[in-house]
N, C-alpha and C positions, 0 to 999 in steps of 0.2 A: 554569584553566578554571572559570569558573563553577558553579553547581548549576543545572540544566535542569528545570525543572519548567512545560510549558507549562497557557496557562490553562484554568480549569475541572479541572485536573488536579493533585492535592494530591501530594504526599513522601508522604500515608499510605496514599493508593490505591495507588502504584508498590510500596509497600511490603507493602501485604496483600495486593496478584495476586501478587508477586514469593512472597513465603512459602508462600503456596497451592499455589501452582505446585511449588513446590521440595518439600513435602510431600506432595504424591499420589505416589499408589504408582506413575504413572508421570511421571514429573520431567515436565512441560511449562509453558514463558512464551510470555507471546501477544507476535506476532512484534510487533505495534505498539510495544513496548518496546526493541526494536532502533534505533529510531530518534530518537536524540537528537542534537547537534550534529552529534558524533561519526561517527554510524552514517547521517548523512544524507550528509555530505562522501562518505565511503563507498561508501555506497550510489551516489551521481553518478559515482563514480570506475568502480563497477562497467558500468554503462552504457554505457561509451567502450569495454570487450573487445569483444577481436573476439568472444570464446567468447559475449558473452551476446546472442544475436539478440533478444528482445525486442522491445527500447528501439527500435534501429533498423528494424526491421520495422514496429513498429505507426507509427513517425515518417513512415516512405515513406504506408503506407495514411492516414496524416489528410495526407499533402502532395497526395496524390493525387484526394480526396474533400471538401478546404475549402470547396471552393467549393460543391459543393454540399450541406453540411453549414449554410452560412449560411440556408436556406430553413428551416430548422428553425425552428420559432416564438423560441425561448428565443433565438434569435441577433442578433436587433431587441432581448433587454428586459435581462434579468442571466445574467449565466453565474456558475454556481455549483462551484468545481472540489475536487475530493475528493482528498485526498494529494497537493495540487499538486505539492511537491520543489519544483526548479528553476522550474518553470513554463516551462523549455523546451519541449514538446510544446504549452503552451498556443497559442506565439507563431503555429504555424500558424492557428490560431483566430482569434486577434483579430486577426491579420492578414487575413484573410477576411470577418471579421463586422461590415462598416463600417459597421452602426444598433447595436450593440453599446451598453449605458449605462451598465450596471455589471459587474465583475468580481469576482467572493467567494474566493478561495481561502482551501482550509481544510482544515490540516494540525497534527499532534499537536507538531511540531517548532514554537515559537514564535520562534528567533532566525532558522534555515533561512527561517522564511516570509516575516521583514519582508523580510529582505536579496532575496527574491524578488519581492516586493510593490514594491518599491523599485523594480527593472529595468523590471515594467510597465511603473509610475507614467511611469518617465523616458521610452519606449518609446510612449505612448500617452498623452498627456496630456490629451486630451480625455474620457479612460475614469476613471470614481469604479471606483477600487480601496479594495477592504475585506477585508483579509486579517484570517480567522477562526483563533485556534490553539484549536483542540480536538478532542478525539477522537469523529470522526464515527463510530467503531464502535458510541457509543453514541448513541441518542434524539437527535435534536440540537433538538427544540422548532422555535420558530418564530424563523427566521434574518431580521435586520433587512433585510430588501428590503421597496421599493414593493409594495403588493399588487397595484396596475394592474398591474405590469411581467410579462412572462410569463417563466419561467425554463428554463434549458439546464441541464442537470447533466452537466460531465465529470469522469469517472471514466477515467482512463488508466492505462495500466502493467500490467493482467491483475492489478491488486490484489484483486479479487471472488477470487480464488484463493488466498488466503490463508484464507480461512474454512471454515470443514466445509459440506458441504454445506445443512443447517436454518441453519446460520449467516450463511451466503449470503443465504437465501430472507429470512430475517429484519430484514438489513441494508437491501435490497433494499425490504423493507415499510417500514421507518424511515425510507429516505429519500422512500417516495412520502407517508408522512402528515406528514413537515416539507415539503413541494412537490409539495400534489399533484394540481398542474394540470400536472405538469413533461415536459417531455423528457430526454432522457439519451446522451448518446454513450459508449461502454463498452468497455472494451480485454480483451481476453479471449485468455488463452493456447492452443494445441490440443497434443493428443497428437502427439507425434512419435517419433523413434529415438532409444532409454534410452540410448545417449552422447551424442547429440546434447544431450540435455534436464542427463544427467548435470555433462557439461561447461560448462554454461552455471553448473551453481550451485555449480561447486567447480573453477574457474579454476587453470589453471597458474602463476599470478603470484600467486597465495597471498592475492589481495582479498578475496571474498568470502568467506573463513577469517578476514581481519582484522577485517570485518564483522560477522559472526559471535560470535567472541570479545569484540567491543566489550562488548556485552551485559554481561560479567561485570565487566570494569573497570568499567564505568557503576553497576555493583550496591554491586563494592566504594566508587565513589566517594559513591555517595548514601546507600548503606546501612550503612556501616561494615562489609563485609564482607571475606572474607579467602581470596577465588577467588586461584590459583596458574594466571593464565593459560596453562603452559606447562603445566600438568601436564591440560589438556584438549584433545580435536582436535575440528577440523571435521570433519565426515559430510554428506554428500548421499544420499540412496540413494532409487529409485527405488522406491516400492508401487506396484505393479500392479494390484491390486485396488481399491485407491482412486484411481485414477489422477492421482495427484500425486507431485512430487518432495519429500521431508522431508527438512529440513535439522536436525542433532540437534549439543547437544555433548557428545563421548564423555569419561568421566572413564576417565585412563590409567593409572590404579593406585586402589586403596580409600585412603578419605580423608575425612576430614571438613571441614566448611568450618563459620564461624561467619557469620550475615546477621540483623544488627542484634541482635545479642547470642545467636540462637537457633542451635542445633547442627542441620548436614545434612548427613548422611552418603551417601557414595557408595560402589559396589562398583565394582572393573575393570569399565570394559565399558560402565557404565551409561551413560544418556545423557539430556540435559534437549533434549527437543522443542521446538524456537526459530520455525521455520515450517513452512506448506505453502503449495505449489504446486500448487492441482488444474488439470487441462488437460483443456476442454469439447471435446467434440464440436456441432453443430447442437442435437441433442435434448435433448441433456442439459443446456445449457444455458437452452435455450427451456424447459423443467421450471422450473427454478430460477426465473427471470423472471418465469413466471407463476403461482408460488407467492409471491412477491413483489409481486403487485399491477399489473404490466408486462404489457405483449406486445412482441416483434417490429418494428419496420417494415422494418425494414434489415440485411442482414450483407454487409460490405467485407475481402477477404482480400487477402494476396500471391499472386504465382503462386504458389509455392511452398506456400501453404497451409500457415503455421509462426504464422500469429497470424489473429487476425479483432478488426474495430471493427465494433460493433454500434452501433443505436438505436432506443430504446424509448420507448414513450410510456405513462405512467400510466395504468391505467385503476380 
């Protein structure tokens, strides 16, 4: 397998967050590092459990609301999509949005996106596909679209939940000053019952563990590091107080590990912080949004009330 470095993204940034991380006093890697070739297949794989409702939740709510999701201005000029993956959630979209001109996806994973990119293309040939690899956590400046064209921004998947809360808000403000005349359709997880949530990110079929653990083979592979993936476990555990599920990986005995020639030592017990999952309520998300630059127009749930797609308009 190749070395994965997608662009705009250098071997020496994966390598100075990676050591940072592994050097605070409490071990934590930002989950965006999760996903390299590897950890994207993965991740698709996780998707398809029954345990992870999700995926299929928010897929019902945009099959539900396409249509009229196309009156959104951005649905006539470019849609612009964040962490595309697959770009299967997209096809509800462009499937729907027949004044639709261009289509951006823009994702950290550069070989994931073309082979993604590709599917549109085939899929919609009339639609100028411009698949972006960079990591949209950061500033992304000014993305090459038409400046006439008015823009949609999706954001799917409850990926806003990944972030601390200022972190959120922040993102949020980044992507209103690269587009920011834009709309936004936005997939947003809610609180539910701590097994329900539990079970969703620590699967009896042992995936999203294998997901998980990618992380550290990707570390050893790009870093010359010397992870002993079996002498670590997957953790889920529910904070309450932060109301998100944390996905940690536990070192199961004291140990040292070498990562690009530098020593990092672990205790039993200890654990490197790999994601979060926070899960909004109404208000608390509407906070976030409009510390971000956003308001409101819209919130779309299941019966069930296990996810909500929002949309927002820049202000």
């Amino acid at each position: 397998m190749t070395k994965h470095v997608p662009a705009g993204i250098t071997n020496s940034t994966f390598r100075s967050e990676i050591l940072a991380g592994l050097k605070a006093p409490r071990k934590a890697v930002s989950s965006k590092w999760l996903y390299d070739d590897v950890g994207s297949h993965l991740f698709e794989a996780i998707t398809e459990l029954d345990a992870y409702y999700p995926t299929r939740t928010e897929l019902a709510i945009l099959a539900d609301n396409a249509r009229k999701y196309r009156h959104l201005p951005g649905a006539s000029g470019a849609m612009v999509e964040l962490g595309s993956g697959s770009s299967r959630k997209t096809d509800l979209l462009l499937g729907a949005f027949e004044d639709l001109s261009v289509y951006m996806p823009v994702d950290i994973s550069a070989n994931h996106l073309q082979g993604a990119a590709e599917r549109v293309r085939r899929a919609y040939p009339s639609l100028a596909v411009i698949p972006v690899a960079a990591d949209f956590t950061q500033p992304l400046g000014k993305l090459p679209l038409l400046p006439e064209l008015p823009v949609l921004v999706f954001f799917p998947g409850s990926t806003i939940g990944n972030f601390e809360r200022s972190e959120a808000a922040e993102l949020l403000g980044n992507i209103r000053n690269a587009m920011p005349q834009a709309t936004m359709i936005i997939g947003v997880d809610r609180p539910k019952d701590t097994a329900v949530l539990v079970e969703a990110y620590d699967d009896p079929a042992g995936v999203t563990a294998a997901f998980n653990r990618n992380l550290l083979q990707r570390i050893n592979r790009e870093l010359e590091a010397s992870f002993d993936l079996a002498a670590f476990a997957h953790r889920a555990v529910w904070n309450a107080g932060e109301s998100r599920i944390e996905m940690h990986l536990e070192s199961l005995r004291s140990q040292t590990v070498t990562v690009s020639g530098e020593s990092i030592s672990f205790t039993e017990g200890e654990t490197i912080h790999t994601e979060n999952s926070h899960k909004y309520g109404e208000e608390a998300f509407a906070s976030i949004v409009n510390k971000g630059g956003w308001r409101v127009l819209n919130q779309d749930s299941d019966t069930d009330t296990l996810f909500s797609v929002y949309t927002l308009q820049a202000i």
